[in-house]
N, C-alpha and C positions, 0 to 999 in steps of 0.2 A: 757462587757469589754474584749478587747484582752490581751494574756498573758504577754504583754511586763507592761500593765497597769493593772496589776495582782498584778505583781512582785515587781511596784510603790508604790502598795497600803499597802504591806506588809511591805515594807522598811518603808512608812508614820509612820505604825501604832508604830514601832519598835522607832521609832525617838520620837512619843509623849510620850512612855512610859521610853524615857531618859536610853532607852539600846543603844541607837544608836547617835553617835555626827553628824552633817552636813557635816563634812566632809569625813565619814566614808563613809555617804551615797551616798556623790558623787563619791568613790571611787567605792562603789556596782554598781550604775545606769551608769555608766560609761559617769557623767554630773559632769558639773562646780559645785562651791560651789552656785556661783547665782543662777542657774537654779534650784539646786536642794531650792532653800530658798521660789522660787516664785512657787516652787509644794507645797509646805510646806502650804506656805498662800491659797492655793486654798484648802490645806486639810482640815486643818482647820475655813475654811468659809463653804465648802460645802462635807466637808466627799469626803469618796471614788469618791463620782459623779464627784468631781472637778475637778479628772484626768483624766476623759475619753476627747477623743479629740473632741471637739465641731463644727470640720468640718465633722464629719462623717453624714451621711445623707445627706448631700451638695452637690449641683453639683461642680465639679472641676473649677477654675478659669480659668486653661489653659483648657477647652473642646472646644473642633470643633462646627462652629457654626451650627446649622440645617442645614441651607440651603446651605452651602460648601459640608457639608454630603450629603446631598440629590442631588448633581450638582453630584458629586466623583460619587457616587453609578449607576446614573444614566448612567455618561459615558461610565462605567465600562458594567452595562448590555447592552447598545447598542453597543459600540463600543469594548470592549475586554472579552468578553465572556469566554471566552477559555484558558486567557492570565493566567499565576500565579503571584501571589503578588512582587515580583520581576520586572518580565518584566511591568505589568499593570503600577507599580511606577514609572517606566524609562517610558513610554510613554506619560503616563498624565502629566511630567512633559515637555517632549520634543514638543507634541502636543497641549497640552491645558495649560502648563503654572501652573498647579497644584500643590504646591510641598506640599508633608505629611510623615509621616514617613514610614518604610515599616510594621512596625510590629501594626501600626494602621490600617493601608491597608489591611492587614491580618486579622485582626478581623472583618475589615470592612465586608470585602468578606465570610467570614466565618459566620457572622452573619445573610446576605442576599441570603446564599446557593448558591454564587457561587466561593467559591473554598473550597477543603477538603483535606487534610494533607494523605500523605500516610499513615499511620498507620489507618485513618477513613473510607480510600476507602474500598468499598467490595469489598472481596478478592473472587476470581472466583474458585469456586472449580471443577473438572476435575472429574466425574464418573468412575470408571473403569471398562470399557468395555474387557465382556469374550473374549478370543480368537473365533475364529469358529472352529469348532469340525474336520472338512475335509480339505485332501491337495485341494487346488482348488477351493475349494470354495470362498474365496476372496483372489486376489493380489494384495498388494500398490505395486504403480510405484512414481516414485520422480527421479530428476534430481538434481544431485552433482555438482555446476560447482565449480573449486576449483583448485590450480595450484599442480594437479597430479604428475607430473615431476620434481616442485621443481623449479630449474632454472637451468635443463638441458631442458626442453622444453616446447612447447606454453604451456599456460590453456587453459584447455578443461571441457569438462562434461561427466559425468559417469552416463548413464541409469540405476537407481538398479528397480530390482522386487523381491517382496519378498512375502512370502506365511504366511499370516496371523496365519496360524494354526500350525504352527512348526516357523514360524522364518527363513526361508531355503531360500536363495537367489537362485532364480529361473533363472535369468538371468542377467547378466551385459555388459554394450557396452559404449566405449569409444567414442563422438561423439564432434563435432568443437564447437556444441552448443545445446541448447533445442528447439527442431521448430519441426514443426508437419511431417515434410518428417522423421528425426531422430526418433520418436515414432512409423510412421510406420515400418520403416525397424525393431525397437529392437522389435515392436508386429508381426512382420510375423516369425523372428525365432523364436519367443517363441512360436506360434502358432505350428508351424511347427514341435517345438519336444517335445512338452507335449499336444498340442491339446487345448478346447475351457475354458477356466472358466467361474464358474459363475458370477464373477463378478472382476473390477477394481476398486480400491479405489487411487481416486489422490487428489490435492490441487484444489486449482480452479484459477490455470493458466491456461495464455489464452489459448491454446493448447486445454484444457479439458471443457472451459464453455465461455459462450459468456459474456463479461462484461456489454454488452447495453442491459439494462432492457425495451426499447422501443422496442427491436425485441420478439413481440409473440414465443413462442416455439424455440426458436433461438437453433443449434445447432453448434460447431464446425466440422471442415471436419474429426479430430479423434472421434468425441465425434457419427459423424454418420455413419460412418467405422463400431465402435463397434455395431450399431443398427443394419447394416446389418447384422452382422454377429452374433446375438444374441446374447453379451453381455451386460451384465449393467456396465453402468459407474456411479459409485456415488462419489460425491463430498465434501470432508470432509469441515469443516468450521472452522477449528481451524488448526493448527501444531500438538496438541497432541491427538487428534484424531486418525493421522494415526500414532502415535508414534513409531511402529515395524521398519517402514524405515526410521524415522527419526534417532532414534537411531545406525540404521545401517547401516547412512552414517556417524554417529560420531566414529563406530568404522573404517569403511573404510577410512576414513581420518586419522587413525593413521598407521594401521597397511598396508593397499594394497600401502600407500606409499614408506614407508620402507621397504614393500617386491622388490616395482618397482626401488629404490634403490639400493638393494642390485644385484637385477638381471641387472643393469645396462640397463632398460627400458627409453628410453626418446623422442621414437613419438606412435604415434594411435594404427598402424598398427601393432606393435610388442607388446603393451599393450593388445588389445582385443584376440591375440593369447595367453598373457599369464594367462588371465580371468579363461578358466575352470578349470585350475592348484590350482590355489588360490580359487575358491569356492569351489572344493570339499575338501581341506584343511579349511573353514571355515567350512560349514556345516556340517563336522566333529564333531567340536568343539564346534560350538553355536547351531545346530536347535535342535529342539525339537521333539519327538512322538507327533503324533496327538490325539488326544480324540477319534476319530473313524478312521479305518483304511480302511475307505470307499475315493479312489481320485474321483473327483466331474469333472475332467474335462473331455470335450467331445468329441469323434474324429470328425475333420474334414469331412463334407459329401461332393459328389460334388457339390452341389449348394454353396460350400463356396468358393468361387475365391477369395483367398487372393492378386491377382494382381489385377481382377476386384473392389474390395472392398477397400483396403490401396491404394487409389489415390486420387487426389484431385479432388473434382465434380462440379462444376458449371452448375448451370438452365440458359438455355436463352429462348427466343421461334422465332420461324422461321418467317421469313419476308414475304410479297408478294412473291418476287422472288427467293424463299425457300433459302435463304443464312441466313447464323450466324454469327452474332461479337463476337471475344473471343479472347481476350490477341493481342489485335492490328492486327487480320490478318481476316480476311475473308472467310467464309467456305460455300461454293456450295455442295446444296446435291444434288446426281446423283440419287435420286430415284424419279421420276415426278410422286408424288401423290401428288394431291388437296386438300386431308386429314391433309397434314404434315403443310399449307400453317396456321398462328399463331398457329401451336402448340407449347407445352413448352417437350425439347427436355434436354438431361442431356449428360455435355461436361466431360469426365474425363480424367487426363491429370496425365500420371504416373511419378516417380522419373525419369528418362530418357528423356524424353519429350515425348512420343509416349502418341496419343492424336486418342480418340474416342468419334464418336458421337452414340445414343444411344437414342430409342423412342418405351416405353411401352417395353422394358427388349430386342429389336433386335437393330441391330447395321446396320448404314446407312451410304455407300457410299459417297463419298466426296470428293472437290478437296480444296484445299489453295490460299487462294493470299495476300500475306501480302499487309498489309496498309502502303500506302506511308507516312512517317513519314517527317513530317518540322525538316529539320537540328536545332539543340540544338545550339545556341550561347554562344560560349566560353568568362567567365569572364571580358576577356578584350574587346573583344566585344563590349559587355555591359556595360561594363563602358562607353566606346565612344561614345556608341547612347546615354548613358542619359546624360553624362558631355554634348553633344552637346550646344553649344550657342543658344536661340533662338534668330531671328532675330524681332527687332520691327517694328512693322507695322507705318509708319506718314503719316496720312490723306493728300493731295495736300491741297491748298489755296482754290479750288475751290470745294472743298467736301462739298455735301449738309449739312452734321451736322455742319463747320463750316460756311457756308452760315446762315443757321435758327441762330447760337448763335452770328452772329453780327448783324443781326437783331433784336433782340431783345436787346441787346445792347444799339442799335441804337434807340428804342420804349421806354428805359430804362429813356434814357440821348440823349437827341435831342438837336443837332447842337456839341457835339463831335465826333470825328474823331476816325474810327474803321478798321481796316487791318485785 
């Protein structure tokens, strides 16, 4: 018995024992005087048992038939998989003419494991990861894009690097946007005044990873810069992975604003001059001692040509007639070896444009000739040639296709007349 029909049974008992009037007790059950008279009759026909409700164990009169159920369900796994009980409701109703309520939807889906209420979902817990013990030994890099100036001037993006083992902003650089020429120029001065790390932690934008899983070993033109030049590039998979620079572009976005503010800063050029000012006024403030007082980076040997290496490289290989296609223009090599005639040759082509060719680590003589390019047709143009009218072609009288179709005509229906 549930407790409502507990509390029935109690008032029953009370009424046969003539401590309780009928109306007393509809006053307790918060029921008519009838209603309570016809529990009365059923108490006494069959005891307590009489007021238990006699639909329970039942199926509901109003239930879903199977097979609406089993139609609902089934759309639901083929066609909205992914949807939530909300939107799946508006669609089956918009698409298939379905209509149910939503919080039946919800169970429905809930029942058949495909939808879970946030409070059900698992919750992804985040390990924390030691700092590294050494300056140098790993630096996240992350790009800020973010309206730096406020609306005294464009947005831009801010290159940070940061030293995983202190927290220490290693370098910053004000750039138009994140693209792989801007990584190299902010990796050659960092290179240039603190030497090699062991390693670079970034996100896996495109810059740093190749997104087509169809390319075997695919690298980017940063991601193989750094091979050259014997660093590892590792690739976080989360945001809070590299947490150090995430974090400390949330404080850079409060405070290098309002510093840029106050200095009355509002293009590139006068921002990146006032960078080292403000990081050693950070670094002050937030880095950290390192665990070991050992710095991990390396100096620069000469086999490191950071002009050779921070360029963009492209493979081609040589034709019969020792020439190269590359970027629309045509390249003659002036050295006549037989040797070079399909090899595969490496073009690398610097922030400037200045543009070498390059086979087994020596560099090869060459002349240019750009490619004649087809004039580009301007909009309106183009609208002209496709608005053009065409004209219809009309066969003469004396054209074989209508010759054959009045013959036959004619074979059709003999002795009418056919033009």
């Amino acid at each position: 018995m549930s407790a409502r029909e507990l509390s029935r049974a109690e008032v029953m008992q009370r009424l046969s024992s003539a401590n309780l009037s009928q109306q007393e007790a509809a006053r307790l059950l918060r029921l008519s005087v009838r209603q309570v008279k016809r529990l009365w009759r059923a108490y006494r026909r069959d005891g307590a048992r009489g007021l238990v409700s006699r639909r329970r164990g039942r199926p509901s009169n109003n239930r879903l038939k199977p097979e609406f159920v089993a139609q609902v369900v089934g759309l639901v796994k083929r066609c909205y998989p992914d949807f939530g009980p909300t939107l799946a409701r508006e669609k089956l109703a918009e698409r298939h003419g379905l209509h149910l309520g939503l919080e039946t939807l919800r169970q429905l889906m809930i029942a058949n494991g495909l939808w879970t209420s946030r409070k059900q979902r698992k919750i992804i817990v985040h390990t924390l990861r030691q700092r590294r013990a050494c300056l140098g030994e790993l630096i996240q890099i992350d790009g800020s894009p973010h309206t730096w100036f406020e609306d005294r001037g464009p947005r831009c993006t801010l290159l940070v690097f940061v030293d995983d083992a202190t927290s220490q902003l290693m370098h910053l650089q004000f750039v138009t946007s994140e693209s792989t020429a801007a990584y190299f120029a902010a990796t050659k001065a960092y290179l240039l005044r603190y030497g090699k790390p062991l390693a670079f932690y970034s996100d896996r934008f495109s810059v740093f990873r190749v997104s087509d899983h169809g390319i075997p070993n695919g690298k980017t033109q940063f991601a193989r810069a750094l091979a050259e030049l014997d660093i590892e590039l590792i690739c976080a998979q989360s945001p809070q992975a590299k947490g150090r620079v995430e974090r400390a572009n949330q404080t850079l976005q409060d405070r290098l604003i309002k510093e840029l503010r106050l200095a009355e800063i509002d293009d590139l050029k006068e921002a990146n001059a006032f960078l080292p000012q403000f990081m050693t006024d950070y670094n002050h403030r937030f880095a950290k001692a390192p665990l070991s007082p050992h710095n991990m980076h390396r100096p620069l040997s000469p086999a490191d040509n950071l002009n050779r290496c921070l360029t963009l490289m492209s493979q081609r290989t040589v034709s019969k007639n020792l020439t190269v296609q590359y970027n629309n223009a045509t390249f003659q090599l002036l050295k006549p070896l037989r040797r070079l005639r399909y090899a595969t040759v490496q073009i690398r082509e610097s922030r400037t444009g200045t543009i070498t060719i390059e086979h087994q680590g020596s560099r090869l003589p060459f002349t240019m000739t750009p490619v004649a390019r087809q004039p580009v047709l301007d909009r309106k143009a183009i609208t002209e040639h496709v608005a053009k009218p065409r004209t219809t072609y009309k066969p003469p009288a004396n054209h074989p296709w209508r010759i054959a179709g009045v013959s036959k005509l004619r074979q059709k229906y003999p002795g009418e007349a056919f033009t």
